[in-house]
Backbone as XML, in Angstrom:
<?xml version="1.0"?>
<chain id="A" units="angstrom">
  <residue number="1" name="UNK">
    <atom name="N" x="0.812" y="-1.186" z="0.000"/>
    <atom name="CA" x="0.000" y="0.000" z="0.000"/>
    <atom name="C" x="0.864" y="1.262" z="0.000"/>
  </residue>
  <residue number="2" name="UNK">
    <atom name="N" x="1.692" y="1.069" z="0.595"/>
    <atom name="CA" x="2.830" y="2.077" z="1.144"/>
    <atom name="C" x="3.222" y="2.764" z="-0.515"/>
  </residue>
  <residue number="3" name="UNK">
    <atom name="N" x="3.387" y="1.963" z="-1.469"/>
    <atom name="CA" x="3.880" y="2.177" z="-2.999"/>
    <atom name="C" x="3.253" y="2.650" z="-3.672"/>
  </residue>
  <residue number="4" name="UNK">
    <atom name="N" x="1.310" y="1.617" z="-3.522"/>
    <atom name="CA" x="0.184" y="1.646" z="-4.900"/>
    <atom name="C" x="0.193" y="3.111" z="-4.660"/>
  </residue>
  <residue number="5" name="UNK">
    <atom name="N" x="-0.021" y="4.293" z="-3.768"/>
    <atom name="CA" x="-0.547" y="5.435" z="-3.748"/>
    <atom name="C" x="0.164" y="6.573" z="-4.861"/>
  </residue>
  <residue number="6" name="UNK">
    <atom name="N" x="1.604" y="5.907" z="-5.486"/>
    <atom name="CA" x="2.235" y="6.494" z="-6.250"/>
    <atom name="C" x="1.572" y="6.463" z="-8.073"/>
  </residue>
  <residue number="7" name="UNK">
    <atom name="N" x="0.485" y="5.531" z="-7.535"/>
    <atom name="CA" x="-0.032" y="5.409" z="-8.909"/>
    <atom name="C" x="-1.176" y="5.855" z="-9.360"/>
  </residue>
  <residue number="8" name="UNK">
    <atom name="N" x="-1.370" y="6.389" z="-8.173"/>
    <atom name="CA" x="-2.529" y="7.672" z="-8.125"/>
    <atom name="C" x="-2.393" y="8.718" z="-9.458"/>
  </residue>
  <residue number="9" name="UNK">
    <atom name="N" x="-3.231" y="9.315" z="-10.093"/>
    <atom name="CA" x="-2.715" y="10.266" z="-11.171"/>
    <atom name="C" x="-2.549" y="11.379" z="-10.686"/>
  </residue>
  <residue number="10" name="UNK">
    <atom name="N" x="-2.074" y="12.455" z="-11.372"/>
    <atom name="CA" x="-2.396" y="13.805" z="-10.882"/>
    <atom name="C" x="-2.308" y="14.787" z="-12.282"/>
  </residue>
  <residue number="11" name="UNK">
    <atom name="N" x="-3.515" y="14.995" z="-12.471"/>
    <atom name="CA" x="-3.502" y="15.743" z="-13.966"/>
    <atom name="C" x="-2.815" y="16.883" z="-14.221"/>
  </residue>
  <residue number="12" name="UNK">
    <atom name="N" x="-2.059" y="17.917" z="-14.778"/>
    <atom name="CA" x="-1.464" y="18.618" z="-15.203"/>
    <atom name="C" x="-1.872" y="19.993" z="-14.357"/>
  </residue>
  <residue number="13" name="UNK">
    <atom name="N" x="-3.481" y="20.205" z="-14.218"/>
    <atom name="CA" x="-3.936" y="21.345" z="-13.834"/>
    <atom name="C" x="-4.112" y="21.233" z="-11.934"/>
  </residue>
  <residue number="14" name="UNK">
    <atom name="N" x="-3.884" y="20.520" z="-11.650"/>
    <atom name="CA" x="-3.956" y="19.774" z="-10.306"/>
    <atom name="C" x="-2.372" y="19.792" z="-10.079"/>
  </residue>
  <residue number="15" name="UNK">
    <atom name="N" x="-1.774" y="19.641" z="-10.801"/>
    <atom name="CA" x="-0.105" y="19.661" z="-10.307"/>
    <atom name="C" x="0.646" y="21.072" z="-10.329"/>
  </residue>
  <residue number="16" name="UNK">
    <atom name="N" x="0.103" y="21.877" z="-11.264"/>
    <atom name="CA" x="0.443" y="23.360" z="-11.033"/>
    <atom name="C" x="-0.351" y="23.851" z="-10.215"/>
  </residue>
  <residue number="17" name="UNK">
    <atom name="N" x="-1.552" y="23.205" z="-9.964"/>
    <atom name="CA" x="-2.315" y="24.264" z="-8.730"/>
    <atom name="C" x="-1.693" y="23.733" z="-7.393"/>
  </residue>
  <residue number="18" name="UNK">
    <atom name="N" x="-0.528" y="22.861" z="-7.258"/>
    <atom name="CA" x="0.353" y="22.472" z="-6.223"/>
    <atom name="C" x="1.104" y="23.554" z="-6.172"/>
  </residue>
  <residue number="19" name="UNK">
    <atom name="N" x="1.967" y="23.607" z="-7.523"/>
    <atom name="CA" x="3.097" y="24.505" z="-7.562"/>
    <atom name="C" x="2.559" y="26.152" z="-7.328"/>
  </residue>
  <residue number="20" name="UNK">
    <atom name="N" x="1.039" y="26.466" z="-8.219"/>
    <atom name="CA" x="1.018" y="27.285" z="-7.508"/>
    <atom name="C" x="0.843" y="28.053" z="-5.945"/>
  </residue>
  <residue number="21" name="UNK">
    <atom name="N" x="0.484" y="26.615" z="-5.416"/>
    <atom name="CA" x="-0.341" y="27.489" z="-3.763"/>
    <atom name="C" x="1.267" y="27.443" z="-2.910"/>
  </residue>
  <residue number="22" name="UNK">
    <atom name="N" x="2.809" y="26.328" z="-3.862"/>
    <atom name="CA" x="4.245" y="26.431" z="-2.809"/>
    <atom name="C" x="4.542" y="28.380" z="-3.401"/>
  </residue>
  <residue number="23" name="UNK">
    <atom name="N" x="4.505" y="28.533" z="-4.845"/>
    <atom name="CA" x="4.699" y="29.604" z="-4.657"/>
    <atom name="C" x="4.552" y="30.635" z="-4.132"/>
  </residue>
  <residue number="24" name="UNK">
    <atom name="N" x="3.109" y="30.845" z="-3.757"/>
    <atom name="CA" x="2.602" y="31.754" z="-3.224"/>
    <atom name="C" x="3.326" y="31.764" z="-1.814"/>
  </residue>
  <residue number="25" name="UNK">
    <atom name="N" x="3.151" y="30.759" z="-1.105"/>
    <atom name="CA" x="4.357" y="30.055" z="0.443"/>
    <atom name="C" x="5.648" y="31.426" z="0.295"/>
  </residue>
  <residue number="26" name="UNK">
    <atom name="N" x="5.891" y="31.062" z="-0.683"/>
    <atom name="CA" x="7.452" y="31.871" z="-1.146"/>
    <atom name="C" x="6.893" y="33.481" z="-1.328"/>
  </residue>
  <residue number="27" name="UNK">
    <atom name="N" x="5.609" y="34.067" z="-1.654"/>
    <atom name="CA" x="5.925" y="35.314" z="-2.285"/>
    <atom name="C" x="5.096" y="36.243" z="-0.720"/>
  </residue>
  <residue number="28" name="UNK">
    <atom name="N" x="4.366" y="35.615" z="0.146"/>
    <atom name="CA" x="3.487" y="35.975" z="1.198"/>
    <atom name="C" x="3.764" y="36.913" z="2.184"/>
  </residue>
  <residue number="29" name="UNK">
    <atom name="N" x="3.450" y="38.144" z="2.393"/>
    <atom name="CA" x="4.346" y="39.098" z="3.169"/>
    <atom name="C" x="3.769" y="38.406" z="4.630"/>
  </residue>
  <residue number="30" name="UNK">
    <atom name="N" x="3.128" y="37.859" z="4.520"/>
    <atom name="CA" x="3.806" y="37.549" z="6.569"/>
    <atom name="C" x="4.535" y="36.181" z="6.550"/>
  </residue>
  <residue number="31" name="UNK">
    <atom name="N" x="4.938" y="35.431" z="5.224"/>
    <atom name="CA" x="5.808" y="34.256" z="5.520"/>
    <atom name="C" x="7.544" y="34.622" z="5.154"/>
  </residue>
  <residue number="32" name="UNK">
    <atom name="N" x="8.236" y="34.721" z="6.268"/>
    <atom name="CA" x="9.763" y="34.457" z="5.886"/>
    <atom name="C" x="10.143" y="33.569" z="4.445"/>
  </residue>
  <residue number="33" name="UNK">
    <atom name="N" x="10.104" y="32.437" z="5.117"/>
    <atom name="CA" x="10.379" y="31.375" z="4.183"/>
    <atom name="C" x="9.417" y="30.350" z="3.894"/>
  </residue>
  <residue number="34" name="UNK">
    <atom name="N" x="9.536" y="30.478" z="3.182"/>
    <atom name="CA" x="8.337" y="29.822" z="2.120"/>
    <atom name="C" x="8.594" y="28.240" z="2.045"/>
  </residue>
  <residue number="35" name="UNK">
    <atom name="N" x="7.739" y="27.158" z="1.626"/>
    <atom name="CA" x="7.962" y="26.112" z="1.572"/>
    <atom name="C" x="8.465" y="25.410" z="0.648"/>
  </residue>
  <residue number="36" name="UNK">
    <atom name="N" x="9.590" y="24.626" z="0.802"/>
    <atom name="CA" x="10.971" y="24.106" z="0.698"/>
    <atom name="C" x="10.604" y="23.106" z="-0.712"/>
  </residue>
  <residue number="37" name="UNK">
    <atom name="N" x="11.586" y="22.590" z="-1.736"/>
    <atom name="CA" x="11.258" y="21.492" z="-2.783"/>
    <atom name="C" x="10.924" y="20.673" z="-2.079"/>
  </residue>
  <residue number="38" name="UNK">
    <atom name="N" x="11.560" y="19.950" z="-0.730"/>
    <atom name="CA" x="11.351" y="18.635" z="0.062"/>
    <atom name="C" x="9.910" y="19.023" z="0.769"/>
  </residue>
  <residue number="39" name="UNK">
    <atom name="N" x="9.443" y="20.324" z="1.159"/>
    <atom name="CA" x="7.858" y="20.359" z="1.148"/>
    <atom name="C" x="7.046" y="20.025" z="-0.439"/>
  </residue>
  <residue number="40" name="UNK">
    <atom name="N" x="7.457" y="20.527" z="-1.431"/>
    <atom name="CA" x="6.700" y="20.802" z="-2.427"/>
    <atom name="C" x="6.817" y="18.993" z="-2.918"/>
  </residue>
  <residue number="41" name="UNK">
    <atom name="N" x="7.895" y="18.200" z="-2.583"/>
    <atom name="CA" x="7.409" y="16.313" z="-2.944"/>
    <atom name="C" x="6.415" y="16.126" z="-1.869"/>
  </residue>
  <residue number="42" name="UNK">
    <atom name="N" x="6.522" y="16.468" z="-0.363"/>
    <atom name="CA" x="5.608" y="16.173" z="0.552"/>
    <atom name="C" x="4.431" y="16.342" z="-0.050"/>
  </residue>
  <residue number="43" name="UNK">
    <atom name="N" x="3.655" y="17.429" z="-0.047"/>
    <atom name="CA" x="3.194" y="17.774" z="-0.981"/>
    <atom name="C" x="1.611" y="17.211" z="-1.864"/>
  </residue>
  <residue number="44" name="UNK">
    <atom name="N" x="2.500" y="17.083" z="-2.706"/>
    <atom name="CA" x="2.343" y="16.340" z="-3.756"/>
    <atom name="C" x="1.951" y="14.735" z="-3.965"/>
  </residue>
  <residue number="45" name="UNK">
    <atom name="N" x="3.193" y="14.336" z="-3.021"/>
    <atom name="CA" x="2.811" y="12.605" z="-2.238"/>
    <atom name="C" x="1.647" y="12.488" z="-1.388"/>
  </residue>
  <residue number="46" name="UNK">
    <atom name="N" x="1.199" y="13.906" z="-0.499"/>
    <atom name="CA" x="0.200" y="13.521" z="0.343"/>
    <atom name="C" x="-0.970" y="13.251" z="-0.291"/>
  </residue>
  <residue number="47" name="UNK">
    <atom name="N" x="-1.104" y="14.745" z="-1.343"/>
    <atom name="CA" x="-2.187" y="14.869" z="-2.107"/>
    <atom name="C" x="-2.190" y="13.354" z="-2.926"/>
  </residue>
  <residue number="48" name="UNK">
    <atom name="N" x="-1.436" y="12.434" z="-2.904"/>
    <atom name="CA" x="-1.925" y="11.455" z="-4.149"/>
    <atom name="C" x="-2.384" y="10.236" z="-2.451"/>
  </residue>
  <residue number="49" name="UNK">
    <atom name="N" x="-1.749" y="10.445" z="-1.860"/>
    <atom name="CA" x="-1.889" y="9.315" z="-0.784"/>
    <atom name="C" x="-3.279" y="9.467" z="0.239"/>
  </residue>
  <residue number="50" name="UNK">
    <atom name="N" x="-3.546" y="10.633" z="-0.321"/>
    <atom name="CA" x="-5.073" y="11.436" z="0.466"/>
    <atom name="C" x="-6.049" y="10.412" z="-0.308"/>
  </residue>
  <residue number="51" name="UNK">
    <atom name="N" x="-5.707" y="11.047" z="-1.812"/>
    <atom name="CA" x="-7.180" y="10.028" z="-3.070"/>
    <atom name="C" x="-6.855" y="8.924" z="-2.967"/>
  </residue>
  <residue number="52" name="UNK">
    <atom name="N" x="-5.699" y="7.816" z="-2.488"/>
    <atom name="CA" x="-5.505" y="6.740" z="-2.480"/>
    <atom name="C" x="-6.612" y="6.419" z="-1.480"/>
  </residue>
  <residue number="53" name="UNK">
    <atom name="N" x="-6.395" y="7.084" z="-0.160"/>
    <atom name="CA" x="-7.138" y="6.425" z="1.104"/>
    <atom name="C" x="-8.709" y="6.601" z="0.776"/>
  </residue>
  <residue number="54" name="UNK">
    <atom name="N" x="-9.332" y="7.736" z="-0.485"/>
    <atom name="CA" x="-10.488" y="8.094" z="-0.166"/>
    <atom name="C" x="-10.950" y="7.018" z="-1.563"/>
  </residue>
  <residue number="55" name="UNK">
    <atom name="N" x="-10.116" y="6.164" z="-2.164"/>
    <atom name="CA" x="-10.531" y="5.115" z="-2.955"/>
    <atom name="C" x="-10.416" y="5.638" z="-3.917"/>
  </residue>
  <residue number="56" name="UNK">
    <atom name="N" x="-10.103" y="6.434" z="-4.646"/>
    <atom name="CA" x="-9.703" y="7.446" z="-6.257"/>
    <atom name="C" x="-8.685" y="6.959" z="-6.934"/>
  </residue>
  <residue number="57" name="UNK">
    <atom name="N" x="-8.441" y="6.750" z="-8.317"/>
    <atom name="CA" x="-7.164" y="6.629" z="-9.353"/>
    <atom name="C" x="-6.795" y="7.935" z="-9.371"/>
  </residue>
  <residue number="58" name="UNK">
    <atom name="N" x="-7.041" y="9.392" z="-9.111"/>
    <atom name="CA" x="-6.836" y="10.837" z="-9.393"/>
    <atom name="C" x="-6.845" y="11.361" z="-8.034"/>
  </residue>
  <residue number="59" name="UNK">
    <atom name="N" x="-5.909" y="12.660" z="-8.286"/>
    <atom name="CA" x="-6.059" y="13.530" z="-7.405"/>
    <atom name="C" x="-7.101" y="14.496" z="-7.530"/>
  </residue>
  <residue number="60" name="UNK">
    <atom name="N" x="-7.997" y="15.471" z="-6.718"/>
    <atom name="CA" x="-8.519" y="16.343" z="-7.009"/>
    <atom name="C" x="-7.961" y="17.641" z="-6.564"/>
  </residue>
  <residue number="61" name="UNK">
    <atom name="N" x="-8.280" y="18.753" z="-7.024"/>
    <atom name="CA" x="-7.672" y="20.248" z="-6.152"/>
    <atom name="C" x="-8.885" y="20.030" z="-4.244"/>
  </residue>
  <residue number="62" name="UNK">
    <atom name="N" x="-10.052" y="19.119" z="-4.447"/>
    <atom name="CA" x="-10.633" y="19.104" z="-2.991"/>
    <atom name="C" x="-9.588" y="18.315" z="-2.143"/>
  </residue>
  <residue number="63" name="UNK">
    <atom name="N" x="-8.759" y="17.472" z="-2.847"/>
    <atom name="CA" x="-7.748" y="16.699" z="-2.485"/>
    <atom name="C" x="-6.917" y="17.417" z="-1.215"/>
  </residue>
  <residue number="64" name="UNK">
    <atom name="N" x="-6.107" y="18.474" z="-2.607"/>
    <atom name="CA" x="-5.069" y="19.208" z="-2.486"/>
    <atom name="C" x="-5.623" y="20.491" z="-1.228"/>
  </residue>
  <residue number="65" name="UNK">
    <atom name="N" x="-6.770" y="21.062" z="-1.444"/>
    <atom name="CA" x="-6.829" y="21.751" z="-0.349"/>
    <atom name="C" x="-6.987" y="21.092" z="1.163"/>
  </residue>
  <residue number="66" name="UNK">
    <atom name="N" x="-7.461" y="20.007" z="0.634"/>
    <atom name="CA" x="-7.471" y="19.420" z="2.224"/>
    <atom name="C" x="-6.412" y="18.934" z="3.139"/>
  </residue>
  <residue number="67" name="UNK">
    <atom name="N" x="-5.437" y="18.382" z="2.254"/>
    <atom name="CA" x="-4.213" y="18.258" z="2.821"/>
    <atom name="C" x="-3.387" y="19.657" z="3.243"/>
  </residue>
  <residue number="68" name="UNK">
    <atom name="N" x="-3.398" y="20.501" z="2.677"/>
    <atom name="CA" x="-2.615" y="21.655" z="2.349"/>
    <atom name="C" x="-2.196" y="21.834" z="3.876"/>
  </residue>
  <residue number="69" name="UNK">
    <atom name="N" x="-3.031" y="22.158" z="4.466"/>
    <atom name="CA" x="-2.765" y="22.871" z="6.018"/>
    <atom name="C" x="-1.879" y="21.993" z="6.720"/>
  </residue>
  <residue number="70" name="UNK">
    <atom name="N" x="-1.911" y="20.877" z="6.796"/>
    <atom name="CA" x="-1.497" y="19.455" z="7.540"/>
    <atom name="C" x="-0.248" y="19.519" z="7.434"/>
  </residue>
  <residue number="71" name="UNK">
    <atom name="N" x="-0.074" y="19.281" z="5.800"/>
    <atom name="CA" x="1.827" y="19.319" z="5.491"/>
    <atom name="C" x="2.419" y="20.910" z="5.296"/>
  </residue>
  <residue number="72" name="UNK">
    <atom name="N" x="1.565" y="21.756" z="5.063"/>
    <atom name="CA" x="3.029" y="23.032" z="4.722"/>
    <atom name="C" x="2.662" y="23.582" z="6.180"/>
  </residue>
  <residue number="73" name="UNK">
    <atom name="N" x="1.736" y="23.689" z="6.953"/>
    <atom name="CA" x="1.731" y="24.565" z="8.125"/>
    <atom name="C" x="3.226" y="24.458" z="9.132"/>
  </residue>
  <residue number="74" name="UNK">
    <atom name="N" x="3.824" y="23.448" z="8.891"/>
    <atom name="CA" x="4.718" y="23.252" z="9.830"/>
    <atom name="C" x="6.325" y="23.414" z="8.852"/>
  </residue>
  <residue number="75" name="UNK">
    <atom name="N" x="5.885" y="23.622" z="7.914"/>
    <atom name="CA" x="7.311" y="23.750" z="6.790"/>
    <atom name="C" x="7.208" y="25.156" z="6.278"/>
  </residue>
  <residue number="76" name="UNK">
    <atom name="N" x="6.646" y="26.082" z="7.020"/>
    <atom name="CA" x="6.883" y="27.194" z="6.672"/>
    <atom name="C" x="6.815" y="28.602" z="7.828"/>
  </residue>
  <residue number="77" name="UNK">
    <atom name="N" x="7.634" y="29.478" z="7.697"/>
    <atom name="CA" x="8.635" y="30.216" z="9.113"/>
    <atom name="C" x="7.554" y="31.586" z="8.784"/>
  </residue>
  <residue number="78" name="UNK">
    <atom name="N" x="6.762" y="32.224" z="9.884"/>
    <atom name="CA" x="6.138" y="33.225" z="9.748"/>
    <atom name="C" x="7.233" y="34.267" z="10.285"/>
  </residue>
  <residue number="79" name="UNK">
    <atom name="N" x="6.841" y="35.674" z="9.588"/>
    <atom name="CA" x="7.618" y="36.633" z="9.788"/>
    <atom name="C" x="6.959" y="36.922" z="11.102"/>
  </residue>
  <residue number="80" name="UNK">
    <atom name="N" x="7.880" y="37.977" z="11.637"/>
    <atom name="CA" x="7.637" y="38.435" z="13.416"/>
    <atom name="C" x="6.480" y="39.160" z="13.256"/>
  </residue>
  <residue number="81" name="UNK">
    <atom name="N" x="5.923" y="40.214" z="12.634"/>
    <atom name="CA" x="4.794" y="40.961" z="12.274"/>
    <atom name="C" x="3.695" y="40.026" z="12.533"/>
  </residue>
  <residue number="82" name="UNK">
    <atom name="N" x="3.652" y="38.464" z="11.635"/>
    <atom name="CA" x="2.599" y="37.821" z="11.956"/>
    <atom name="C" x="2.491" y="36.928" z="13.403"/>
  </residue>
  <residue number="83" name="UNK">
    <atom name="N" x="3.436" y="36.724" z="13.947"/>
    <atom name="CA" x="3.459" y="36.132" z="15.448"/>
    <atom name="C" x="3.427" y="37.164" z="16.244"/>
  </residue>
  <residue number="84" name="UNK">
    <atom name="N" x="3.567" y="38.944" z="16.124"/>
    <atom name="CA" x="3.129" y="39.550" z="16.691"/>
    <atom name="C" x="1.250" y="39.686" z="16.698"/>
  </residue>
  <residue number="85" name="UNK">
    <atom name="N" x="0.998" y="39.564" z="16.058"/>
    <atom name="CA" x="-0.327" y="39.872" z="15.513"/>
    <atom name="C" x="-1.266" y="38.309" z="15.845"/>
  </residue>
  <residue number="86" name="UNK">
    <atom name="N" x="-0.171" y="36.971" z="16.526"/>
    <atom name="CA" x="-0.887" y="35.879" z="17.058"/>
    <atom name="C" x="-1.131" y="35.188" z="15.700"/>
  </residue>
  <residue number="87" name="UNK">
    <atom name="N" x="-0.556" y="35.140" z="14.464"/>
    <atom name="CA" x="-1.219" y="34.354" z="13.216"/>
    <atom name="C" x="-0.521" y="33.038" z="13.437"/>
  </residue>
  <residue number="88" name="UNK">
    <atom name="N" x="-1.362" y="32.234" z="13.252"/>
    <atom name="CA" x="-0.492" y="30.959" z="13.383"/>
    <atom name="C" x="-0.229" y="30.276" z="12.040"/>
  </residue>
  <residue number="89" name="UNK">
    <atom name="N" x="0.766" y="29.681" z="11.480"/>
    <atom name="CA" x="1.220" y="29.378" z="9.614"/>
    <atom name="C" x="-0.310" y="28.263" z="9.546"/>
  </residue>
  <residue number="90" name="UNK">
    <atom name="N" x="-1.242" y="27.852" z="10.352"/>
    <atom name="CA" x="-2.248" y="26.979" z="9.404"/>
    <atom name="C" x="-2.955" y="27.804" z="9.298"/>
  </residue>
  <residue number="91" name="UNK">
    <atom name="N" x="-3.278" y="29.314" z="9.806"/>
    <atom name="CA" x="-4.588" y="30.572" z="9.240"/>
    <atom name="C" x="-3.843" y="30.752" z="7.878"/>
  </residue>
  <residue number="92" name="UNK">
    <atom name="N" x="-2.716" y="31.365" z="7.388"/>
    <atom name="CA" x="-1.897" y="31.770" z="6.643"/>
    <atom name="C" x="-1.663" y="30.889" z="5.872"/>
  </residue>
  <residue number="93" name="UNK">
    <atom name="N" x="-1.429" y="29.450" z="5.694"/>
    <atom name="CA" x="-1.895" y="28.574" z="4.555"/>
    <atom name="C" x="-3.477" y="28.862" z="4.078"/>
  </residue>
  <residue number="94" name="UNK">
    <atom name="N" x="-4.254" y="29.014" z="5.127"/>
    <atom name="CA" x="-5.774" y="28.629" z="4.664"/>
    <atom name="C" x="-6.120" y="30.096" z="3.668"/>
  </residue>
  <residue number="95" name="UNK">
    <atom name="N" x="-5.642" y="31.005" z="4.617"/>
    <atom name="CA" x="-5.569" y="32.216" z="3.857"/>
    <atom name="C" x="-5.018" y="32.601" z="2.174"/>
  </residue>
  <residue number="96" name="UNK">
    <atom name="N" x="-3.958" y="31.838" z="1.716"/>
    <atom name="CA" x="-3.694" y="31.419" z="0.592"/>
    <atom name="C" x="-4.271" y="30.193" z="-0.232"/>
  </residue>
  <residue number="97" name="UNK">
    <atom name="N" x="-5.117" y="29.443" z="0.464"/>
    <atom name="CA" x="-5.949" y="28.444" z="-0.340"/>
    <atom name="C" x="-7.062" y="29.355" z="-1.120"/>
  </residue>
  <residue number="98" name="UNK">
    <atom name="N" x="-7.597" y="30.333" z="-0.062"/>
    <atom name="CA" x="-8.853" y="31.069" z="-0.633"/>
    <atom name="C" x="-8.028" y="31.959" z="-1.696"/>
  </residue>
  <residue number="99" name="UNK">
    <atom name="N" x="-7.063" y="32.328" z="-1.369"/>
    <atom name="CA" x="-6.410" y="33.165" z="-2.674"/>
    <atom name="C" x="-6.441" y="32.855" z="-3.902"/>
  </residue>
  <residue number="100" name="UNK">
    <atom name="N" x="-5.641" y="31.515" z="-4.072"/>
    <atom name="CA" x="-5.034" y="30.621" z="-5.185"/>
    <atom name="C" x="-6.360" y="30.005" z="-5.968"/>
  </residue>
  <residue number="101" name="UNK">
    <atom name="N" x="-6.727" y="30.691" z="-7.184"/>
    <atom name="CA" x="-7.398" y="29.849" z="-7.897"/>
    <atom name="C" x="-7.704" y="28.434" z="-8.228"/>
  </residue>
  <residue number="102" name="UNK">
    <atom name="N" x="-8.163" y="27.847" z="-7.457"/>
    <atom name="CA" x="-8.806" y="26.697" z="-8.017"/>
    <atom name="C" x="-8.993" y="25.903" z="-9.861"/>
  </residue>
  <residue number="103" name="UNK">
    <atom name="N" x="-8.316" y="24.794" z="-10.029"/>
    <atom name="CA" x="-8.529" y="24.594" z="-11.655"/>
    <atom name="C" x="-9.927" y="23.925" z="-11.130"/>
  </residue>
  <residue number="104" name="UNK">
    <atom name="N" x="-10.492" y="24.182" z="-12.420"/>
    <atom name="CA" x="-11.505" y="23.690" z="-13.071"/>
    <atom name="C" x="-12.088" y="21.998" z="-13.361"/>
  </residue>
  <residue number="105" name="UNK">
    <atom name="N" x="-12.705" y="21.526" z="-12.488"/>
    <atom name="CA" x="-12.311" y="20.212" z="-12.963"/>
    <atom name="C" x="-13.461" y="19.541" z="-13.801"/>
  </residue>
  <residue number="106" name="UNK">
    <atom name="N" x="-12.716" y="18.860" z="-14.903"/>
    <atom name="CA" x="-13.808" y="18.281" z="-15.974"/>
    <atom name="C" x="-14.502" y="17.422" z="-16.273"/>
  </residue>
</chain>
């Protein structure tokens, strides 16, 4: 089981809407540092190991947002402004889920 989840698909528009929500990680004025390539396989593996467990050959972006908070909240360094202000990095992921456009799914 540990393996089959790699054979999960992940369609083209579902894999940049990965890359886009690490970028955003990287461009976010209350995040220092943004989340890492070794976040962006995490990632990516969860999102396929999420549709594995929920019985799917595909990933979905409902996939991808649901995992999102779980794996980057802890792989990414808030600036002092936002730990002054009490933000904790899983508001500030969620806060960039609602940002990041959603693909379309067909």
């Amino acid at each position: 089981m540990q393996k089959e989840y790699t054979n999960v698909y992940v369609e083209k528009d579902v894999a940049d809407y990965i890359l886009d929500i690490i970028e955003r990680t990287r461009e976010d004025r209350e995040i220092e540092l943004g989340a890492s390539p070794r976040a962006t396989l995490a990632f990516y593996k969860s999102s396929q190991a999420y549709a594995y467990i929920k019985g799917r050959e595909f990933v979905t972006p409902d996939d991808v947002r649901y995992i999102a908070p779980f794996v980057l909240s802890h792989r990414i360094i808030l600036k002092g402004v936002g730990k002054l202000k009490n933000l904790k990095a899983e508001d500030v992921v969620k806060r960039i889920l609602e940002e990041v456009p959603i693909p379309l799914e067909k």
